[in-house]
N, C-alpha and C positions, 0 to 999 in steps of 0.2 A: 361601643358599649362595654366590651370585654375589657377594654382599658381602662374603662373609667372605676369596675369591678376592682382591678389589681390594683388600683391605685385608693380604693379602699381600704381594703385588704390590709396591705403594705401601711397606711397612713393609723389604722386602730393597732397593728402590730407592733406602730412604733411608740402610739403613746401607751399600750399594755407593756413595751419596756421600761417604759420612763415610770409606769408607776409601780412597775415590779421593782424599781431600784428604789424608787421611795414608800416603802412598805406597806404598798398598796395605795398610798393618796394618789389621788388625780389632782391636787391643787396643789401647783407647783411654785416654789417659792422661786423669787426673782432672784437672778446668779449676779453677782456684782463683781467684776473683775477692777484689782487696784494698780498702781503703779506709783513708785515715789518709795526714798524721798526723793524730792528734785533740791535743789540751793538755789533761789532765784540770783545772778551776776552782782557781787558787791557784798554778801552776804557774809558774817567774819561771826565765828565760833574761835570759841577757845573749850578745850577738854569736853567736847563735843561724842557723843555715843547716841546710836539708832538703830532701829531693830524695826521691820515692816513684815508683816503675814497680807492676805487677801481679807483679815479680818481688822489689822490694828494696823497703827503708827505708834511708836512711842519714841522719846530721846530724852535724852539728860545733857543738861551745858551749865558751865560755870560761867560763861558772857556770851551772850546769842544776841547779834544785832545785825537784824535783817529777816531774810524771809525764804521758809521752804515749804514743800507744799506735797500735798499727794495727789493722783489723778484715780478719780472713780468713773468707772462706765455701770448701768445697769444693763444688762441682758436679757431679751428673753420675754419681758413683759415691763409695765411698766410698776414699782418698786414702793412699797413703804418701808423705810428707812429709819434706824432707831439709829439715833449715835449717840455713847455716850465718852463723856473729857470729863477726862481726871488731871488736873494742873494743880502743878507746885508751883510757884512764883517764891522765891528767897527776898530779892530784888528786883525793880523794874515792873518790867510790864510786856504781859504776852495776851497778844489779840488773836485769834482764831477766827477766818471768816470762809461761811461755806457757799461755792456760788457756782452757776451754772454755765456752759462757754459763751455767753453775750454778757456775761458777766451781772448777769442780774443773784443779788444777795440774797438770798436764803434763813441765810444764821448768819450775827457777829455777834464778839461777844469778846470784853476787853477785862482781863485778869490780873488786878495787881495783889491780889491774898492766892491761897489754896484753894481752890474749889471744884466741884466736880459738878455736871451738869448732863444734863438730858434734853434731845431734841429729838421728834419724830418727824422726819421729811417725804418727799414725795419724787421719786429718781424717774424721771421718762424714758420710754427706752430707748437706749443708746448712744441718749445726750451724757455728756463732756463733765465730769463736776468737778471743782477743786476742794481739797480741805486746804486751806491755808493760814501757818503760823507764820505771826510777825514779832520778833524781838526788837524790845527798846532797850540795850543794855540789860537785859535779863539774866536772873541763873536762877535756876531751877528743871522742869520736867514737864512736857507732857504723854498722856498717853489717849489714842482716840480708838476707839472700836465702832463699827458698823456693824450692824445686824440686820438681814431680811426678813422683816414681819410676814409677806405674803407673797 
């Protein structure tokens, strides 16, 4: 019985830290750790530039033909997901598609103008997700940000 006490104890201690560190909330927002970018084999940039946070992707290419991609994990709980693509398209065509590791689709979504766009998802925990860009001879930009609604 005493230990099942301490392990009380111990168990409200630890979530009165976690919400002393989030300014008193108890509803804790799902933590998304990223990875990427990757270059899937075959893949050919020219004046190619990328910059990756735990929150974006972004690159700039003057001919991207082929496919890179980022890896998201959610943590923690299971995740709503705001993403929002910002894509410049100059030339070609860049496709964006978001999917889960059985490879079941999410989001696609094929850009030949400028466009910027909004998807709300749903990340289970600890399942595998890709963001994946595909260039057809492209130049131009994109930039992707994720955000944990809850």
């Amino acid at each position: 019985m005493r230990a099942i006490k301490i392990l009380a104890i111990v168990f409200f201690a630890l979530i009165a830290t976690q919400a002393l560190a989030n300014g008193g909330n108890t509803t804790f927002k799902g933590n998304i750790t990223a990875s990427g970018t990757h270059f899937v084999k075959g893949t050919s940039s020219a004046r190619w530039s990328n910059a990756n946070s735990q929150t974006t992707t972004r690159a700039h290419y003057a001919n991207f033909d082929g496919e890179t991609f980022v890896s998201l994990v959610a943590y923690d709980k299971q995740t709503d997901v705001l993403l929002e693509s910002r894509i410049k398209v100059a030339k070609g065509q860049l496709c964006m598609i978001v999917e889960n590791s059985q490879g079941e689709v999410l989001l696609e979504k094929t850009f030949q103008k400028d466009e910027t766009i909004y998807a709300q998802l749903t990340f289970d925990v600890y399942e595998h997700y890709k963001i994946r860009f595909i260039g057809e001879a492209t130049k131009g930009s994109y930039q992707c940000q994720w955000t944990a609604l809850n």
